[in-house]
C-alpha positions in Angstrom: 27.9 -25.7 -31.9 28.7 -21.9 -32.0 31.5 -21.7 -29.7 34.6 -19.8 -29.7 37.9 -21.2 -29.8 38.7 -20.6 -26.2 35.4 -22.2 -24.8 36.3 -25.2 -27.1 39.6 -25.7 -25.9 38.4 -25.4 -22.1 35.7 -28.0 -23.2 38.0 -30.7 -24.5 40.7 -30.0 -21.6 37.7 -30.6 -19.2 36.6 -34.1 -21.0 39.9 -35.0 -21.2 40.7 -34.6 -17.7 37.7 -35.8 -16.5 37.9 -39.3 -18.2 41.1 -39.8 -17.4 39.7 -39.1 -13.5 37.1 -41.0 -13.0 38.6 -44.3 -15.4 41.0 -44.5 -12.1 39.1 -43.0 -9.5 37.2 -46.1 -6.8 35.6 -43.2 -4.8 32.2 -41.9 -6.5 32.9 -38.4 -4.6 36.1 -38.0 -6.2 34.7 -38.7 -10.3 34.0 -35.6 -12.1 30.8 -37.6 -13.9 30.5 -35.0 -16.4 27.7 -35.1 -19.1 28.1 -37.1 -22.0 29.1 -34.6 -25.2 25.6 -35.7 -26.9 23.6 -34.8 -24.2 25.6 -31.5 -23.6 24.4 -31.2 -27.5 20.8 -31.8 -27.2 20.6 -29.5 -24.4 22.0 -26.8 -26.4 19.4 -27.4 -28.9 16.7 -27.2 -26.6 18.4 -24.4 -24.9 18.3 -22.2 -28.0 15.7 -23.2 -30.2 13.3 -22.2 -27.0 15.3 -19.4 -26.4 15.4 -20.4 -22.2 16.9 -16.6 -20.6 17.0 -17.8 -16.7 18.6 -21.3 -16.3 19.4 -23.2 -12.7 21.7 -26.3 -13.1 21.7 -28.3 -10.2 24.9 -30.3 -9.7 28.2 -28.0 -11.2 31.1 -30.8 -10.9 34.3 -28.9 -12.5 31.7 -26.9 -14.3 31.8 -29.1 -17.6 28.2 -28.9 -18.3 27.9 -25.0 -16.7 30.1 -24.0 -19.4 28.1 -25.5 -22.0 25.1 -23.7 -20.8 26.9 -20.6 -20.4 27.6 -20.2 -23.1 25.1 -21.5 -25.0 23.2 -18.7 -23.0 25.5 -15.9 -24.7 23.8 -16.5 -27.9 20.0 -15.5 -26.5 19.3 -12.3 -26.4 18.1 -11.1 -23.0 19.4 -14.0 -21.4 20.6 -13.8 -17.7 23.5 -15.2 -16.4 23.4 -19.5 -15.3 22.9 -20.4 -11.6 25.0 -23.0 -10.9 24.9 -25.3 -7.7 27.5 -27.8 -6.3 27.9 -29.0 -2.9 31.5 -30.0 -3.1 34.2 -27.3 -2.4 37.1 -28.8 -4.7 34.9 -29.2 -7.2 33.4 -25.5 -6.8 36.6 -24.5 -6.8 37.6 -26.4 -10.2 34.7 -25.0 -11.9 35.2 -22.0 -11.5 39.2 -22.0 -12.4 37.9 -23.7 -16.0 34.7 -21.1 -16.3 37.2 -18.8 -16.1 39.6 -20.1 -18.7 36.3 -20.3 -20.3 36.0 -16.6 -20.4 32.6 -17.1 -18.8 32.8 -15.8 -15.3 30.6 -13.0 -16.3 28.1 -15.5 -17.1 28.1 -18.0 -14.7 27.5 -18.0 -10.7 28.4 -20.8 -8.6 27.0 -21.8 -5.7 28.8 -23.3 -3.3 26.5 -25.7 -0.6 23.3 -28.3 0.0 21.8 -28.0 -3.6 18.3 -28.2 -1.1 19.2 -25.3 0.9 20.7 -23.3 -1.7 17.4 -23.5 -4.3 14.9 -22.6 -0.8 16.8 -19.3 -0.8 17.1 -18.7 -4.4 14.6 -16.1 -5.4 13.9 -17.1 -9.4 12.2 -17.0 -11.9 13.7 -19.5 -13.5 12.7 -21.0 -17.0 15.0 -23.7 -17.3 16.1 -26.3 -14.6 18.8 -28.9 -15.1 18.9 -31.5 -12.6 22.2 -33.6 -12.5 23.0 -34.2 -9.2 22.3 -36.0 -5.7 19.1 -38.0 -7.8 17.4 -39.0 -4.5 16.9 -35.3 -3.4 15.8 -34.1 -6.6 12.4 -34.5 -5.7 11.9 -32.9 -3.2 14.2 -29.8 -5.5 11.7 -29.8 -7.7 8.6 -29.4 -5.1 10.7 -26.4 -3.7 11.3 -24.8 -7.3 7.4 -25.2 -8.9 6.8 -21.8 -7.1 9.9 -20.2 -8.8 9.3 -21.6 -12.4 8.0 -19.5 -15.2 4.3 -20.7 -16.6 6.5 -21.4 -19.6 9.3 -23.9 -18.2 11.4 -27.2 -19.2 12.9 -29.2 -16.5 16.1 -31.4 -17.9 17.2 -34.3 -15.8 20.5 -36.5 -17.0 20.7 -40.3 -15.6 17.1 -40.9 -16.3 18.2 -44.6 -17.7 21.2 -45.5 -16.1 19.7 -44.6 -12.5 16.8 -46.0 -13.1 16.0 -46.8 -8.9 17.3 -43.2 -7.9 15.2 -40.9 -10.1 12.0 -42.7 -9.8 10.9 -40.6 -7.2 12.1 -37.9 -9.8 9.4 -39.4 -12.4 6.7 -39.4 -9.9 6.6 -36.5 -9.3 5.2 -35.6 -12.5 2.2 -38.0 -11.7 0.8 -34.9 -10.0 2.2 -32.4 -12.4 0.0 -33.0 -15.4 0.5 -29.6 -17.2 3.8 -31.1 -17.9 4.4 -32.5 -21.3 7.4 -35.3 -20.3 9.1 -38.0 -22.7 13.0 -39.4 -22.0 15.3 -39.6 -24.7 18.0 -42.2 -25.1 21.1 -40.0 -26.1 24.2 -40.4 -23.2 22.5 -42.0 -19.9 19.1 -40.8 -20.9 18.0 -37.1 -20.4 14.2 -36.8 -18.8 12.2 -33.8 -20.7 9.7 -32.1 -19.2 7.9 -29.0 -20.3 4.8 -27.0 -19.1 3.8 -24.5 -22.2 2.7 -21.2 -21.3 -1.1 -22.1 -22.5 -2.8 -25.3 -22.2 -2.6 -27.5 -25.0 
C-alpha cells in the first residue's frame, strides 16, 4: 500500500461505517456493499504493476473502492483522472464528501445516473474497467464499452462467486470475446479478470 496518512484514515472511516451499515441495514438499496480490503489490494496490484492511465469504475457507492483507485492512480505517471459511476444520489453525494476528505477530488469524477446511459455518452479510451454494480446490466455495459477500450485493456468484475446467477450473462459474454485472456480469482467474493494484450499471444 503507498497511501498517505489522510487517504488511510478516510479508508478505515469508510469500512468502518460501512460495516456497521449494512450489518443493520434490511434494505439492499440502503448497504454501502463496499469491496472487500483484499480485493481493493489485488486491484491495486493489477492497477500498478500494468501501469492502467484511464480507468472507468462502474458502481461508486460512498466512493470506498473510487478512492482506492484514485489514488492508486496518483502513483502512475501519466495517469488520468478515475471515472466513476453511481446511480444513487445519497450515495453520490457520500462519495464525494469522503473523496474529498480523501484529498482526491482532483482525481476523481463522479457520475451521477443510469450506469447504461452514462457509459453510451462517455467518450473513452478507457484501459481499465471495473464493473461492481447493477450485475444483470453489465452485459450489455460491456457491449457498449468494447468500442471505447484500448487494444491493451483489463476488465475487473467483483461478485464473480457470490453472484454466481447474476453475472453469468457477464461470463458469457466473453464466449465471443476470445482475444480476452479471463481466469477468476477467489480473494473477497471472487474478482473476474479479463485482459486483451495489445498483440496476439
Amino acid at each position: 500500500m503507498i497511501f498517505d496518512d489522510q487517504i488511510l484514515t478516510v479508508l478505515r472511516s469508510v469500512e468502518t461505517y460501512s460495516q456497521a451499515n449494512d450489518a443493520q441495514e434490511t434494505d439492499r438499496s440502503r448497504r454501502m456493499l463496499n469491496l472487500e480490503r483484499s480485493t481493493a489490494e489485488l486491484i491495486q496490484i493489477l492497477v500498478l504493476s500494468s501501469g492502467r492511465k484511464r480507468i472507468l469504475e462502474i458502481g461508486t457507492s460512498n466512493g470506498y473502492s473510487a478512492i482506492w483507485l484514485g489514488a492508486t492512480l496518483r502513483g502512475i505517471p501519466g495517469a488520468q483522472r478515475l471515472t466513476t459511476v453511481e446511480r444513487d444520489g445519497l450515495k453520490v453525494q457520500q462519495a464525494r464528501l469522503n473523496i474529498a476528505k480523501a484529498g482526491l477530488s482532483n482525481s476523481i469524477t463522479v457520475h451521477e445516473g443510469s450506469a447504461t446511459d452514462v457509459v453510451t455518452n462517455l467518450p473513452g479510451p478507457f484501459d481499465c474497467v471495473f464493473f461492481d454494480a447493477d450485475r444483470t446490466s453489465a452485459p450489455e455495459q460491456l457491449r457498449i464499452l468494447l468500442p471505447k477500450l484500448e487494444r491493451d485493456a483489463l476488465l475487473l468484475a467483483d461478485n464473480i462467486l457470490s453472484h454466481p446467477e447474476e453475472v453469468a450473462g457477464y461470463l458469457k459474454e466473453f464466449e465471443q470475446l476470445p482475444e480476452f485472456i479471463t481466469t477468476t480469482v477467489t480473494v473477497g467474493k471472487g474478482l473476474h479478470i479479463a485482459y486483451r494484450p495489445s498483440q496476439k499471444v
